[in-house]
N, C-alpha and C positions, 0 to 999 in steps of 0.2 A: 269431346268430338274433335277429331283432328279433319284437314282439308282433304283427305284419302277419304275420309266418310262419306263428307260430305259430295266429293266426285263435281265439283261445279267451282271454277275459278271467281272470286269475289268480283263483282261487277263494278267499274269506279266511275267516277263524278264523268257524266256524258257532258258539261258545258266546258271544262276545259277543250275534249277531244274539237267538239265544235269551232269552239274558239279559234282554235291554231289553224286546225282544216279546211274548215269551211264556212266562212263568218258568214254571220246572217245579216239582212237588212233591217233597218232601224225597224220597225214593226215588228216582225219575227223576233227578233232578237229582245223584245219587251214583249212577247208573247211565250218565251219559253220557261217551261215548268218544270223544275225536276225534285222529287220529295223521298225522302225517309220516314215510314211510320213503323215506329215498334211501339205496339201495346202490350201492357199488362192485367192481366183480368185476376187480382189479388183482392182478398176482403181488405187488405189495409190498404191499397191504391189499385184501383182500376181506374184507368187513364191509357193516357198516349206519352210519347216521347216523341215529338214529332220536326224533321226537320224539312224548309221547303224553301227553295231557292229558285226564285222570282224574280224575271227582268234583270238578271246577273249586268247588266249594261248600266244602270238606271237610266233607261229612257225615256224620255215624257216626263219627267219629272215632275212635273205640276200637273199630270191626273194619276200617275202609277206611282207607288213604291218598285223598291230594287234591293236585294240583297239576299241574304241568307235569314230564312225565319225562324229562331226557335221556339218549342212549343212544349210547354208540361200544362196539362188539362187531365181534371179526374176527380175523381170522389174518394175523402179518404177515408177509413173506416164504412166501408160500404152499408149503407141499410141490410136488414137479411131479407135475402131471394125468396121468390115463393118456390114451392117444390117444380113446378109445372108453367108452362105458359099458358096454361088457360086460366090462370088467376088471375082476378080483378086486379088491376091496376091502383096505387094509390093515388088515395083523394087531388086535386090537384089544392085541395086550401090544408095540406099538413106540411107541417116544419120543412125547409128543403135541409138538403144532409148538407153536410160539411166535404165541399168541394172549391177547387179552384180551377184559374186558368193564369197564366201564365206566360207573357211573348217577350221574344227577346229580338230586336232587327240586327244582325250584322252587318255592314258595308261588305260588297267583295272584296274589295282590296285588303278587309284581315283576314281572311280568310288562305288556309293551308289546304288543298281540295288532294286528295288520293297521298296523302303524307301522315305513317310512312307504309302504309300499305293502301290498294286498290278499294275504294269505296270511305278510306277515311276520309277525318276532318278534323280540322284545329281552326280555332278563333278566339280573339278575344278585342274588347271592345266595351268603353263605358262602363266599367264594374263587375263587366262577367266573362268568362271566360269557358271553354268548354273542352275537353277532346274525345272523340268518337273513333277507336280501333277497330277494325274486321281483321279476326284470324283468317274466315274462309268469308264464301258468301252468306252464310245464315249465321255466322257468331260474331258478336258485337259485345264491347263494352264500352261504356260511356259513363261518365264524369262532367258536371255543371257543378259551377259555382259563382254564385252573383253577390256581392258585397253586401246587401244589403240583409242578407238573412235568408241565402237558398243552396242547399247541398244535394244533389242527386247524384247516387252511384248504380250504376244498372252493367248488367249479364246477362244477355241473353242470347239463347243454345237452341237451335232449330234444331228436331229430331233428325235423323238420320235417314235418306231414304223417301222422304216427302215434299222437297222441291218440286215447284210447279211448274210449267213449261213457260215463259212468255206470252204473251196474249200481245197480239200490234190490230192497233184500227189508224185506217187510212182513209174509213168511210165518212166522217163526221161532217154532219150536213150544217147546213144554216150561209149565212154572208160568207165567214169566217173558214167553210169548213174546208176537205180538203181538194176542192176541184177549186175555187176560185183563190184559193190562201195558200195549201198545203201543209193543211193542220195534220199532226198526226198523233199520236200517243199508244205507248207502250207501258205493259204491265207486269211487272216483274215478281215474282213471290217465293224469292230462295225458301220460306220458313214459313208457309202456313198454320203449324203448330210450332210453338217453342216452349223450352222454359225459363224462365226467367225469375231474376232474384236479386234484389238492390237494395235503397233505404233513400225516404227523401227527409230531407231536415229545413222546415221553417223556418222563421224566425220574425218577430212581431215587425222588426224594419220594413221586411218585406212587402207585412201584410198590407202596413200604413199607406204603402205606393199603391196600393190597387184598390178598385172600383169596390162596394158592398154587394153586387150584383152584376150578374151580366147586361147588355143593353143601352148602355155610354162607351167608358173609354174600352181597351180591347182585354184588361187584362182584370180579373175578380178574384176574391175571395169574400162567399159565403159566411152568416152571420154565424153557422154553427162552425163553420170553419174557426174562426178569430175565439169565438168563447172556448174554442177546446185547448187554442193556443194560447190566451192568458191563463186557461187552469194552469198551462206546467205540459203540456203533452207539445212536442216540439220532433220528435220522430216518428217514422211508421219505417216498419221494415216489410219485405217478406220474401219466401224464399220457397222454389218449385211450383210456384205458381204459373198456368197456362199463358203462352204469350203467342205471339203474330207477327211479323214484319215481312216488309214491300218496300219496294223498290219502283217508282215510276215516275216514266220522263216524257218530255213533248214539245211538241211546237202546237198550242193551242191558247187563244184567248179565252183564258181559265172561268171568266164571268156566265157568259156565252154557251157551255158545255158542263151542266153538270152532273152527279150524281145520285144512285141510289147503293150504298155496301152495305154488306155484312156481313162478318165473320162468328164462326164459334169453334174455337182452340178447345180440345180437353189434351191436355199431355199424358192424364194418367192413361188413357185409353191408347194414346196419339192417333185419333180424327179429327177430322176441320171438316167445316164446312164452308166453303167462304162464295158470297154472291159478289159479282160487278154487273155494275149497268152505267153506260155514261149513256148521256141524251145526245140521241142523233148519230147513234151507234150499233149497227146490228153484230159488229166482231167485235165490241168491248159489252158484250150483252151476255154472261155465263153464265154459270155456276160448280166449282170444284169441290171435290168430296177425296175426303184423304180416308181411309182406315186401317186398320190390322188385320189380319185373315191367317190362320191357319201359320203363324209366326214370319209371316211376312208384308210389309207394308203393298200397301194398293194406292192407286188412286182413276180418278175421272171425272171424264169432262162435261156437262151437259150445254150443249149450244145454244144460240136463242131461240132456236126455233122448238126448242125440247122444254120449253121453262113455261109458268103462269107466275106472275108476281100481282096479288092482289094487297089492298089497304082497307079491309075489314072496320077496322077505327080509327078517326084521324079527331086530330082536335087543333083547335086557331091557337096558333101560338103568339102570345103579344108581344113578345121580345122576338121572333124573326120577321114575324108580320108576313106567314105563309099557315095553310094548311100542312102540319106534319102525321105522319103515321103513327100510332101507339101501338097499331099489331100490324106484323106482316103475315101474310101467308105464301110459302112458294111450294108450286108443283111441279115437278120435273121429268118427263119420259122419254127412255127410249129404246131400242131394240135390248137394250143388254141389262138398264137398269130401272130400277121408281125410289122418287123420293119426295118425303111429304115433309114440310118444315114449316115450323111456325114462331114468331120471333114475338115476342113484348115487350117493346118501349118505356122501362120502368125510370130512367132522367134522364134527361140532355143537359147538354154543356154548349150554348152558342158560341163559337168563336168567329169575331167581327169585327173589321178595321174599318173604319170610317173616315182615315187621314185622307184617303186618297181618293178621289169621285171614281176611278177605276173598279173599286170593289164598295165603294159603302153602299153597293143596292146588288152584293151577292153575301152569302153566310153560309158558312159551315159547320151542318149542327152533329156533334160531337155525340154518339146515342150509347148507351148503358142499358141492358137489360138482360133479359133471360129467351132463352130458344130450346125448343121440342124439335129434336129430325128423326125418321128412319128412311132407312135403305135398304132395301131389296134387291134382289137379282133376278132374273126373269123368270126364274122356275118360281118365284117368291118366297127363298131363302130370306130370313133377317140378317143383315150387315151389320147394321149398328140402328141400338134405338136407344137413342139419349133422352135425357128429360130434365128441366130444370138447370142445362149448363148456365155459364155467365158468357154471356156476348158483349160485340162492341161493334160498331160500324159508323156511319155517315150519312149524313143526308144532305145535297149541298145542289142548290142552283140560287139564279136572276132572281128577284126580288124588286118590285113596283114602289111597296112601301119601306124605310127604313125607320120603323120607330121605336121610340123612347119610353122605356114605362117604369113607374114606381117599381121601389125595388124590393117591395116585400111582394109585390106579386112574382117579378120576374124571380124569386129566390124559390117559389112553391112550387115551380114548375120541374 
């Protein structure tokens, strides 16, 4: 897919523009967020690649971090899907699969921001290094490598045709929000569906640096994770597999504001379904629906006022030390269209930094599972009715308690 395709000029690093423009005050300028997430929903890695660039100033130093974050988090060899999301969920006392998590901190100052094209990045720092291209706005390839035993190569190709509009909230309530602070945050989603195709490469050094469990330090690997990598298995590849990425950036205190996502890519079909909800936000409150129709792509919007988002099952989680969802359900109406979805929470991946009092009483839990949608049209034509995709999304706010638990429970979860 060439930039003609794709008709949408690649989007680049908004902290530099900032920066030169119009700087911000010491608070703002430690409250601004700008992140990359490209996921892949492969049986050999469904995961993230995720990059997020926090407090680019390091301000506060002694309660915030600052730099550029990187993030590989996923399950490798994925357990098998059930057909349907009305399947029972597994036991929460059986084996956890073999997954990790991953962080990497940059300083900004290594950091190369829109070099050599709009939206990239180059760094390196401490033993790793990385660089991340855009041809256009939705095509990306990227390269990590960390000394001690980590290789990731990734490609990924947003269909043609499926870019999402922006979504901006200026409503965000709370101390922070935006009549008293001038919080804002915007949502970007060149590539609601993609495909995507890489290889990530282990290595036991690696593994020896990180936690057995999620629930201490920020970065794990799982017990069936390490035993698959002393048999001798040290690669996963895959290739045409459904992918995702977004683009979103803001001036908000990240703690303070969070969410509820979820996405489901199929490329073979190319439809997505993707929800946003930030708290204290009724214009970052959606849900977007991409499909194919009569050899042409579609898409649309449904607002919040068109939406039900209910939590059917939820279970205490002891490694975030919240109640989480294991099933969603979303219902959507409105003059032109319906749509009924339902999503199962089949593992989480907590990702959690505790360095800094700033966040170690927020978490963002990393969700894997499967999801049921259709969509109608008003006469009550079927659009699309899927069943048993593989999903991915987020669940991320405040947190009272930050605790610590054995790690053969937190691996079953």
């Amino acid at each position: 897919m060439t930039s003609a395709d794709n008709q949408r000029h690649p989007a680049g690093w908004l902290w530099p523009a900032l920066r030169s423009n119009r700087p911000l005050g010491p608070l703002k300028a430690a409250s601004f967020i700008e992140w990359r997430y490209y996921a892949i929903l492969a049986p050999a890695f469904h995961g993230i690649v995720g990059l997020a660039l926090v407090n680019p100033e390091r301000r506060f130093g002694l309660v915030a971090e600052g730099g550029l974050l990187l993030i590989i988090a996923g399950l490798l060899d994925r357990p098998e899907l059930p057909a349907d999301a009305a399947a029972p969920a597994p036991s929460l006392m059986a084996p956890g699969p073999a997954s990790l998590c991953w962080m990497h901190l940059f300083p900004t100052r290594t950091c190369s921001f829109d070099t050599p094209t709009p939206g990239s990045v180059r760094a390196g720092a401490d033993g790793c290094c990385f660089a991340l291209e855009h041809d256009d706005a939705a095509s990306v390839r990227i390269e990590i490598e960390a000394g001690a035993g980590l290789h990731l190569r990734l490609t990924h190709e947003g269909l043609a045709g499926v870019a999402l509009p922006p979504a901006r909230g200026r409503d965000l309530t709370g101390p922070f929000g935006s009549k008293a602070f001038g919080a804002h945050w915007t949502v970007d989603c060149p590539a609601p569906v993609a495909r995507s195709e890489g290889s990530l490469t282990l290595g036991g050094g690696l593994l020896a640096d990180l936690a057995a469990a999620p629930g201490g330090p920020p970065g794990y690997a799982t017990a069936a994770l390490r035993r698959q990598v002393g048999a001798g298995t040290s690669q996963w590849t895959w290739a045409g597999a459904s992918g995702y990425y977004e683009h979103s950036f803001g001036v908000r205190p990240l703690p303070l504001h969070g969410w509820d996502f979820l996405f489901v890519p199929d490329a073979a079909s190319g439809s997505a379904a993707v929800l946003q909800t930030y708290r204290g936000s009724r214009a970052l409150r959606y849900l977007d629906v991409c499909w194919r129709q009569d050899g042409r792509a579609h898409q649309h919007r449904f607002a919040a006022d068109d939406l039900t988002l209910t939590w059917p099952e939820q279970v205490q989680d002891p490694v975030l030390g919240v109640r989480r969802p294991r099933v969603r359900r979303i219902a959507a109406a409105d003059a032109d269209y319906r749509l009924t979805l339902t999503n199962r929470v089949l593992h989480r991946l907590p990702l959690l930094r505790r360095q800094k009092l700033a966040v170690r009483h927020f978490f963002i839990s990393e969700e894997i599972g499967i999801a049921d949608w259709t969509l109608t049209d008003a006469a009550g034509r079927v659009l699309v009715a899927a069943r048993g995709l593989p999903c991915g999304g987020e669940l991320a706010h405040f947190r009272l308690r930050a605790p610590r638990v054995a790690a053969g429970r937190a691996d079953a979860l």
